[in-house]
ZALO-67743 format. One line per field, with one value per residue (C-alpha): residue in three letters; residue number from 0; x, y, z. Coordinates in pm, 1 decimal, decimal comma. Layout:
<sites>
marlo <- (ALA_...)
logu <- (NUM_...)
c1 <- (X_...)
c2 <- (Y_...)
c3 <- (Z_...)
</sites>
This chain:
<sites>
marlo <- (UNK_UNK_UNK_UNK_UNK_UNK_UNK_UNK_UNK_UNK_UNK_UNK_UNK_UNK_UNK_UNK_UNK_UNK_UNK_UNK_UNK_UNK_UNK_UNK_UNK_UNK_UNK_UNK_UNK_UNK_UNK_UNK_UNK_UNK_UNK_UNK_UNK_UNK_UNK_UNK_UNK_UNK_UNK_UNK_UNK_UNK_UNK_UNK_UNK_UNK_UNK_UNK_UNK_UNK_UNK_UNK_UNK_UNK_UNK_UNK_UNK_UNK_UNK_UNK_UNK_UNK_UNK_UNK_UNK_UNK_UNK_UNK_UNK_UNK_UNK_UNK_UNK_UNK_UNK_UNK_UNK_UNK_UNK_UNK_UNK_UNK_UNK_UNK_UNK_UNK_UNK_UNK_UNK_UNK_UNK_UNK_UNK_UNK_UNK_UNK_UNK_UNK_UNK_UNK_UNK_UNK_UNK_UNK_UNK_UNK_UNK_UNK_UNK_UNK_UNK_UNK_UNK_UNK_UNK_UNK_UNK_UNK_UNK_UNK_UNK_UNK_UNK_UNK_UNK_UNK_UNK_UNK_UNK_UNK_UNK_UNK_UNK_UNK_UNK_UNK_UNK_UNK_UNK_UNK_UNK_UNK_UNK_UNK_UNK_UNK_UNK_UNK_UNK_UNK_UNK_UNK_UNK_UNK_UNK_UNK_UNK_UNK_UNK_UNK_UNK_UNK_UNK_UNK_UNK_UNK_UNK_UNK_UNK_UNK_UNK_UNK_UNK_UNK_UNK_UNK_UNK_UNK_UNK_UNK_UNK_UNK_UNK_UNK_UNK_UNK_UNK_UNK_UNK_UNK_UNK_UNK_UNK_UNK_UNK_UNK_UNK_UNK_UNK_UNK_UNK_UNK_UNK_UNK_UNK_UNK_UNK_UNK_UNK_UNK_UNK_UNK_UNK_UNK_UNK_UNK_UNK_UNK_UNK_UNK_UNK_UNK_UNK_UNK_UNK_UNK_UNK_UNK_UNK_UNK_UNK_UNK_UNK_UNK_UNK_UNK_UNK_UNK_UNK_UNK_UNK_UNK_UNK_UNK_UNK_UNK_UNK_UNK_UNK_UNK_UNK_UNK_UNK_UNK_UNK_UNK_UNK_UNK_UNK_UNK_UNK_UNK_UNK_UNK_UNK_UNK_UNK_UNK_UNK_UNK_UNK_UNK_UNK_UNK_UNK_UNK_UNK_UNK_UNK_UNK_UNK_UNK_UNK_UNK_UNK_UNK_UNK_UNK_UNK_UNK_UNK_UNK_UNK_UNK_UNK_UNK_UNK_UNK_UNK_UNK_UNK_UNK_UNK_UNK_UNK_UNK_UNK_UNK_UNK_UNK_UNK_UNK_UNK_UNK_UNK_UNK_UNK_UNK_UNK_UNK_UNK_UNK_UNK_UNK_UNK_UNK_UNK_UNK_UNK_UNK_UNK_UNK_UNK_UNK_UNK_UNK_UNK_UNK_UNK_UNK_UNK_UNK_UNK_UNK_UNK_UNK_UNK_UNK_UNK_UNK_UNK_UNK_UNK_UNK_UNK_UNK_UNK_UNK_UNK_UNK_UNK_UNK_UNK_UNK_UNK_UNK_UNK_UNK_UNK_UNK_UNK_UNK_UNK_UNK_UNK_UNK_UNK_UNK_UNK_UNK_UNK_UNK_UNK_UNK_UNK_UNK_UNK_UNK_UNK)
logu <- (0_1_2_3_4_5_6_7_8_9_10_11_12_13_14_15_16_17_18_19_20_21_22_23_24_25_26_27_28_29_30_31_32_33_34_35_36_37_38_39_40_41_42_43_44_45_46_47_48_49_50_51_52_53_54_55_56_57_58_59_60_61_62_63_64_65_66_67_68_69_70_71_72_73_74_75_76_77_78_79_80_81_82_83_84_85_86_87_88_89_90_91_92_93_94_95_96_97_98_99_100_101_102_103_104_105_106_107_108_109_110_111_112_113_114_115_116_117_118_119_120_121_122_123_124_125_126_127_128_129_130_131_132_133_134_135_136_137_138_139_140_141_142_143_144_145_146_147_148_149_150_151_152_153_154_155_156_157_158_159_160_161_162_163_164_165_166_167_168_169_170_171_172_173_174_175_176_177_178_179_180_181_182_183_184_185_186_187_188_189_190_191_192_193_194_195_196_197_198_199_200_201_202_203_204_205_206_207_208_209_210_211_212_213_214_215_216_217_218_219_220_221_222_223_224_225_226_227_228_229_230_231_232_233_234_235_236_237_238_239_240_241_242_243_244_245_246_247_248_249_250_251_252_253_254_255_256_257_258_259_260_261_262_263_264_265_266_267_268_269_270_271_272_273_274_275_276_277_278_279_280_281_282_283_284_285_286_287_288_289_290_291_292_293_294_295_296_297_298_299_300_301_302_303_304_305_306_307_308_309_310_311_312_313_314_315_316_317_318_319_320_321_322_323_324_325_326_327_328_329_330_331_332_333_334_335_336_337_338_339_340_341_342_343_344_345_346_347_348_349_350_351_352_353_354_355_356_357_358_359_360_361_362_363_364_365_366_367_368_369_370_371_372_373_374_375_376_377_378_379_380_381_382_383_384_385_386_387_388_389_390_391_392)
c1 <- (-832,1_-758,0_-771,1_-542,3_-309,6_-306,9_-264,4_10,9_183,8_114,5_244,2_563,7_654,7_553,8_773,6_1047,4_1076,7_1021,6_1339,9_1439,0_1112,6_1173,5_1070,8_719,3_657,6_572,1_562,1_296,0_117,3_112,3_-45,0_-317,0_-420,2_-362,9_-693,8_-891,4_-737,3_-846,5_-1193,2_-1426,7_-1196,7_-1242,0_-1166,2_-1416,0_-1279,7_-889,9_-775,6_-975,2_-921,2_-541,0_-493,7_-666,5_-403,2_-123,6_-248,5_-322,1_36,5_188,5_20,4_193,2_511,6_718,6_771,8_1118,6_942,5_723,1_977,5_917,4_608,9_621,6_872,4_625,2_323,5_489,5_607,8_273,6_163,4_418,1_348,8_-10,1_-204,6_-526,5_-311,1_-92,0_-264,7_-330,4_-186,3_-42,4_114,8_162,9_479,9_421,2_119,1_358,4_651,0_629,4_967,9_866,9_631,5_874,3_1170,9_1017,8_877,9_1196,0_1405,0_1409,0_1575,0_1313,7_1088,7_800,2_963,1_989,6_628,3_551,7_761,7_559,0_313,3_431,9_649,9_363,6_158,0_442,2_478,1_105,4_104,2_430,8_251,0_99,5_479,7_501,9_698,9_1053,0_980,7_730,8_978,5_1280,2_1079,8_987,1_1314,1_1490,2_1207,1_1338,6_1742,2_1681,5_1468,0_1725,6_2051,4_2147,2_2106,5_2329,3_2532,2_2253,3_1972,4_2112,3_2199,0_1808,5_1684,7_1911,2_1847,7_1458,8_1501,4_1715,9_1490,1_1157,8_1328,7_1352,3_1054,2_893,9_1192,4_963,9_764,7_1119,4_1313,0_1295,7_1391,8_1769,3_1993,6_1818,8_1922,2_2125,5_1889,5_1952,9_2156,1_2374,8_2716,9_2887,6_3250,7_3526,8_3778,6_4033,0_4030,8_4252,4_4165,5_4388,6_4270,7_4277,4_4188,7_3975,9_3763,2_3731,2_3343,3_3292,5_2896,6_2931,7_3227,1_2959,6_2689,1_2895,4_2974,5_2624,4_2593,0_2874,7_2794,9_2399,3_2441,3_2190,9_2404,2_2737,6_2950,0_3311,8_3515,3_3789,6_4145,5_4397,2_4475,8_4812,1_5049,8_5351,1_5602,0_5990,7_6285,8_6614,9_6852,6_7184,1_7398,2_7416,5_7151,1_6979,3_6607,3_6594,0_6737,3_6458,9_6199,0_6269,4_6301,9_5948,6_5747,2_5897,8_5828,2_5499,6_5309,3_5323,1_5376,8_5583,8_5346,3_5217,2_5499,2_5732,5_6072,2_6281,5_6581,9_6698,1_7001,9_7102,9_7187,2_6955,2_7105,4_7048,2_6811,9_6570,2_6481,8_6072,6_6032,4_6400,5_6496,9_6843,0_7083,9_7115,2_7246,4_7161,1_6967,3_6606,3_6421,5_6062,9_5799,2_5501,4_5254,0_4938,2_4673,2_4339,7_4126,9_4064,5_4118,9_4452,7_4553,0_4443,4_4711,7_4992,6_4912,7_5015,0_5324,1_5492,3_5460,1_5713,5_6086,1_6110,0_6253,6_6466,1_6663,8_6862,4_6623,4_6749,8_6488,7_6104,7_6218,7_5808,9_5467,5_5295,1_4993,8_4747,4_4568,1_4275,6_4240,7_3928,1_3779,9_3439,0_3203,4_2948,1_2652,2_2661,5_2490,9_2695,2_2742,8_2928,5_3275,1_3473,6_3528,1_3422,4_3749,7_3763,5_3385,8_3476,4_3736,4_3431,5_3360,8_3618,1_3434,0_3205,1_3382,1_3718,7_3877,5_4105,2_4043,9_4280,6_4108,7_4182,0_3960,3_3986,5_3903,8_3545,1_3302,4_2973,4_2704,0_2345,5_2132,2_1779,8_1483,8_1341,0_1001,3_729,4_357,1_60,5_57,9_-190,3_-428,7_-230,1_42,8_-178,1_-363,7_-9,7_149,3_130,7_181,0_502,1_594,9_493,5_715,8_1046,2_1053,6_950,5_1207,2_1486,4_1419,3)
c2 <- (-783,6_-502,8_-756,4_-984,9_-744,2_-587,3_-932,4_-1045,3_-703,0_-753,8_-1157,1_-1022,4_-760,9_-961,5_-1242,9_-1038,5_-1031,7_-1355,3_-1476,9_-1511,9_-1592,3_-1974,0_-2016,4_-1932,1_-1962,1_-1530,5_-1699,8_-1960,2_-1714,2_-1484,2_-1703,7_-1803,9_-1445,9_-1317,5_-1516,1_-1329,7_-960,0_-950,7_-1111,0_-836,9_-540,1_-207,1_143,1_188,5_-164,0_-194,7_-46,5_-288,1_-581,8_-470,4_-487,8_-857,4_-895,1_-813,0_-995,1_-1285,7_-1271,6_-1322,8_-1522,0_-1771,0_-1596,5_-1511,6_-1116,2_-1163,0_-1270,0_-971,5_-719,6_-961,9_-884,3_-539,1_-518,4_-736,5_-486,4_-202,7_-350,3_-422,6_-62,6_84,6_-95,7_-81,9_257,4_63,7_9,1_354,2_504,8_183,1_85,3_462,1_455,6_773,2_1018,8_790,1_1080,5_1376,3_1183,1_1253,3_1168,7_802,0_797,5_1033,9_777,0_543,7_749,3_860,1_547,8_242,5_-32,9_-115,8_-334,9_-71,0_-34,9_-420,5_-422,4_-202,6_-317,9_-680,2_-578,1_-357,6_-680,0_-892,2_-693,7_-663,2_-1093,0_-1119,1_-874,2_-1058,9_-1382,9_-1415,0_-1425,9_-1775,9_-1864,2_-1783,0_-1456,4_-1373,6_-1509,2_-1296,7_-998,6_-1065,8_-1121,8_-820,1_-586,3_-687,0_-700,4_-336,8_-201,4_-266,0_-276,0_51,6_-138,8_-310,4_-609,1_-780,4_-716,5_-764,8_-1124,3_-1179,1_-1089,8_-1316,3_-1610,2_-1593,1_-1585,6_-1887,1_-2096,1_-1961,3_-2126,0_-2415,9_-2432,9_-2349,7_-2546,2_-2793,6_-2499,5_-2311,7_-2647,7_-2498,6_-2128,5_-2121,5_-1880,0_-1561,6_-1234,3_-1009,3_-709,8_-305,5_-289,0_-608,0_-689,1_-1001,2_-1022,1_-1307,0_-1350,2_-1581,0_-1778,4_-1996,8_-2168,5_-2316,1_-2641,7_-3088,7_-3139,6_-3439,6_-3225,3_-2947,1_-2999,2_-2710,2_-2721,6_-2619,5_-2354,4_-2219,7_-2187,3_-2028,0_-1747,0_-1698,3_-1687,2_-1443,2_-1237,1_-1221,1_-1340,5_-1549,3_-1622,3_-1797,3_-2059,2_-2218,9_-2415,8_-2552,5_-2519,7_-2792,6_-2842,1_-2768,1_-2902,8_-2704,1_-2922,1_-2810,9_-3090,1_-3083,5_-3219,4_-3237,8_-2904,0_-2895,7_-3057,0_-2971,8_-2862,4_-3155,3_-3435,7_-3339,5_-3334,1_-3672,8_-3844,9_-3654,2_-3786,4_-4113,4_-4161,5_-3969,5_-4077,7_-3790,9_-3593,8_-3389,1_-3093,9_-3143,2_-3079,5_-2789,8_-2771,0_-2488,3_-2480,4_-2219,3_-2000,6_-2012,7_-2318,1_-2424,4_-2495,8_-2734,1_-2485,6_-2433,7_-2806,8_-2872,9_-3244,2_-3432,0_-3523,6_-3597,4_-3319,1_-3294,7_-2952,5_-2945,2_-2709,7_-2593,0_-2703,7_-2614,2_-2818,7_-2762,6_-3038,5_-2930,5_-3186,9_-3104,0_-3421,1_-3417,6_-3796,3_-3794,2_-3418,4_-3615,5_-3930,7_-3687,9_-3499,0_-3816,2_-3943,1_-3572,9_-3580,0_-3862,1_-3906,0_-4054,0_-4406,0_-4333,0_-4048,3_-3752,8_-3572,4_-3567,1_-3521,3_-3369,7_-2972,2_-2863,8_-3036,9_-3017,9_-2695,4_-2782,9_-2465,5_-2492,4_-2229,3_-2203,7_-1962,8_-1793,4_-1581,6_-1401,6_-1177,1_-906,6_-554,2_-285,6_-152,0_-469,5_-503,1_-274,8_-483,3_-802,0_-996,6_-891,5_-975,2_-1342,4_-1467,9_-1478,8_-1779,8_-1949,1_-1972,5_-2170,5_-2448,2_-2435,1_-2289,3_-1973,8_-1795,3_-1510,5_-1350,1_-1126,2_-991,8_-1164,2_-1109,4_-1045,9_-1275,5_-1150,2_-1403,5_-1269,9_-1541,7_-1476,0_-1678,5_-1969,1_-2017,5_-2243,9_-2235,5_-2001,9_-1966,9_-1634,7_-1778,8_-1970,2_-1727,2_-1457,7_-1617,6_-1690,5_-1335,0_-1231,3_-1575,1_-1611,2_-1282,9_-1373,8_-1706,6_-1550,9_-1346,5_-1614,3_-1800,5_-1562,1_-1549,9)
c3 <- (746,3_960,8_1290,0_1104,6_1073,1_1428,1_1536,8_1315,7_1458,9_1788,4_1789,7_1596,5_1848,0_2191,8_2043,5_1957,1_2348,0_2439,1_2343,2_2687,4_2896,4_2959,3_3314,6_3307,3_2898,5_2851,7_2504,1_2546,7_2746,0_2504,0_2237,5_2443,1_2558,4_2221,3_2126,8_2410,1_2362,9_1988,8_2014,5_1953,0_2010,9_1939,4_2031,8_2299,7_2545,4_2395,4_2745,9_2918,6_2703,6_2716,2_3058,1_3082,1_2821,8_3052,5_3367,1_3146,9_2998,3_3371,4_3551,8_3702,1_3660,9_3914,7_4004,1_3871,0_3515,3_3516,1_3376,2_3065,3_3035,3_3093,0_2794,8_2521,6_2626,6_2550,2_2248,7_2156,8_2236,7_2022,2_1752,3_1729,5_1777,5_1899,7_2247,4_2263,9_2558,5_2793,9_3071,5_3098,2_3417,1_3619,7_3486,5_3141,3_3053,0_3038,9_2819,0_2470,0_2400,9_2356,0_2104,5_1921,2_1963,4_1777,9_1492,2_1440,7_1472,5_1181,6_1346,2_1656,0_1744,6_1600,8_1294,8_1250,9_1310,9_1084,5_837,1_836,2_757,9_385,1_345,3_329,7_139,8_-136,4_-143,4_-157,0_-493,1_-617,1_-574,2_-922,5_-1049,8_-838,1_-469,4_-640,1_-707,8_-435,9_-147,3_-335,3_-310,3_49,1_110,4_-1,9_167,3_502,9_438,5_200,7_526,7_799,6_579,8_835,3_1146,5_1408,3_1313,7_1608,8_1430,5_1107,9_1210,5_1364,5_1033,9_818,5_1032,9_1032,3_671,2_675,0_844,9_708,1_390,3_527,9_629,3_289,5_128,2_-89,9_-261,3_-315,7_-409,2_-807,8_-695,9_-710,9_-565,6_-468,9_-645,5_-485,9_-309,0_-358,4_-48,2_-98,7_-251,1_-277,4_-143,2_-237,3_82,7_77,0_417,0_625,7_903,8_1143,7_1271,1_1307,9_932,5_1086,0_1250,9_997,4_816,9_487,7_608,6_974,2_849,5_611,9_881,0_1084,1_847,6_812,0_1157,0_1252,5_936,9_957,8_599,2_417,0_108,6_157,4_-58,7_27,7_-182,4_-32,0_-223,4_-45,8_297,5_391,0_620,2_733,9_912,3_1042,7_1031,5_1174,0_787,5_783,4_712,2_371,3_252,7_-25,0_-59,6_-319,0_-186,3_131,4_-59,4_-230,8_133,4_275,1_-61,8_-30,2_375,0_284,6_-12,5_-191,1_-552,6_-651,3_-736,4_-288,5_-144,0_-147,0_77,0_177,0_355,8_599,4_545,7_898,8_1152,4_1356,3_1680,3_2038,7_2167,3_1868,7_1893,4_1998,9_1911,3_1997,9_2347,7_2180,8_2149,5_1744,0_1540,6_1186,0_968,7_965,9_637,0_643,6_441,1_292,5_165,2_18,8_16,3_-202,2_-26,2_355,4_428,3_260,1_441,8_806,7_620,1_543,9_886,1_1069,1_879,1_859,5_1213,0_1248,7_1134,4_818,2_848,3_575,8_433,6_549,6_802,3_1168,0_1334,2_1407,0_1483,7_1491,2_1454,8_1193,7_1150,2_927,9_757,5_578,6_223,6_173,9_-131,9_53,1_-118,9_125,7_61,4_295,6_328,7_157,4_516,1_619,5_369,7_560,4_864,1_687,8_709,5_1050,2_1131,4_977,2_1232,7_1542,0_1298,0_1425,7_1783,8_1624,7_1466,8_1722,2_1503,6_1420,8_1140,2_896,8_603,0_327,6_73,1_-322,6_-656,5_-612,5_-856,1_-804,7_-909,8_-971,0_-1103,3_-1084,9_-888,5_-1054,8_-1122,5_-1003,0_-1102,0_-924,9_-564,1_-557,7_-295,5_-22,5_-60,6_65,0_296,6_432,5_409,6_751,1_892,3_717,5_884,5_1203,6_1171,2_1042,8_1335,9_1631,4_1453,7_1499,9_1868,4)
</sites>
């Protein structure tokens, strides 16, 4: 048991450094002479065995590759006590300070380690309450243990839960929503999002929250799509007898559109669209369009002079916006930049995103529950560990 556990530690902490080590596969290297390190060791050969280890981790990698290594063996020997003192290289004797460090520090690669290894433990006892309740409680030890940390690591952690749940998604198909852990809130913003309403998918927008956020919890609901588009009317005219040509010419109801006219004339040199020099008045309207193929219908026709009616002329383009209600579960640490975090979301879907913060509805349903899983759950404890984290990387 002991074994299994120094080499679930070990895997987790040489693959936390991996992430980068393409050219020469550190990674499938590591696997391989993983095998050969543990067979048989003890305290009396771990030096020995742990420098095979490192020679068998680079070979074949160039020397600019070899920093790699360097990095996931002294991962390995921080994290495991078996290895602390190999591979002690000369001026490394004296320093004290390093061991220290990472004693003293919870958000490293030792303390994510370590930190496998209680988490695993604590699904393996919750396993006799089924996957639901065992995967919530795995869960919430890793997001409660590094709820301090860095945004970065926050983010690893979230999205090695993600996928581990997809990869166990059958046996937690029954579970449900998760329950919110100790060191989580839930947060309502209300979003808009400035881009082609053709292009605009509510799935990618919520994966990119998650991303941005390091949030594993996230729903969207979009409101209406809406359309603001300037015309050049008539001086005089009404805000009425606009709106009345703009849902003729564009196929909408009443209760979609809103006009406004301005106070002020709009002169020659406030036109965008007309090559024709025209005077008027500015009237500015709004259409807001709840389904997407009908806001990327409206988008087009407002775009263009009506045929018929009192408008002049195109004065602006029309900017669709995108309102969309978002809930996210984020550490407590998190809401006071969290409508600020959100709008690096917008990089991911070409997109630019405004938030502000909502009536907060905080939904807490508890984990489903599924029938016994005491055996295979912890034979897989440490496994599952050992994938969340390879997955992150």
């Amino acid at each position: 048991m002991m074994v299994a556990k120094l080499i679930a530690r070990c895997a987790i902490a040489a693959g936390l450094m991996a992430g980068s080590c393409q050219a020469c596969n550190l990674q499938g290297n590591m696997q391989k002479c993983m095998a050969t390190l543990m067979a048989g060791v003890n305290a009396g050969n771990a030096c020995s065995k742990f420098d095979e280890y490192v020679s068998c981790l680079v070979k074949g990698c160039p020397a600019s590759m070899r920093s790699q290594g360097e990095k996931m063996s002294k991962a390995m020997k921080q994290t495991n006590a078996l290895f602390s003192n190999c591979g002690a290289s000369k001026g490394d004797s004296g320093d004290k300070s390093k061991g220290d460090s990472v004693d003293k520090s919870s958000c490293d690669i030792a303390a994510i380690g370590k930190k496998s290894a209680e988490c695993a433990q604590s699904m393996g006892k919750a396993s006799a309450g089924g996957m639901c309740s065992a995967f919530a409680n795995f869960e919430c030890c890793y997001k409660d243990a590094f709820s301090s940390c860095d945004l970065s690591l926050q983010k690893t952690i979230a999205e090695a839960i993600r996928k581990q749940k997809q990869t166990l998604a059958s046996q937690l198909a029954s579970c449900g929503v998760s329950p919110m852990c100790s060191t989580e809130t839930e947060e309502a913003l209300s979003v808009s999002i400035t881009m082609d309403p053709a292009r605009f998918v509510l799935e990618d927008y919520i994966a990119a929250v998650k991303k941005v956020l390091g949030s594993t919890q996230v729903t969207a609901v979009v409101k209406y799509f809406k359309i603001l588009v300037k015309y050049l009317v008539p001086e005089g005219a009404t805000s009425d007898e606009i709106k009345e040509v703009l849902k003729n010419a564009n196929n909408v109801t009443d209760g979609e559109l809103e006009v406004s006219i301005a106070t002020r004339r709009l002169g020659m040199g406030r036109r965008l669209m007309s090559p024709r020099r025209l005077a008027g008045t500015e009237a500015v309207a709004t259409f807001k369009i709840a389904e997407k193929s009908r806001a990327v219908q409206v988008k087009a026709s407002a775009g263009m002079k009506p045929k018929a009616g009192a408008v002049i002329d195109v004065a602006q383009p029309p900017v669709t916006t995108i309102e969309v209600e978002t809930k996210v579960r984020t550490s407590q640490q998190r809401v006071g930049d969290l409508t600020e975090a959100i709008k690096n979301a917008g990089g991911e879907i070409g997109a630019t995103i405004q938030a502000a913060k909502g009536t907060s509805g905080t939904s807490e349903a508890g984990p489903g529950t599924s029938g016994s899983v005491g055996a295979s759950l912890q034979a897989v404890g440490l496994v599952t560990m050992l994938s969340i984290i390879y997955a992150a990387m």
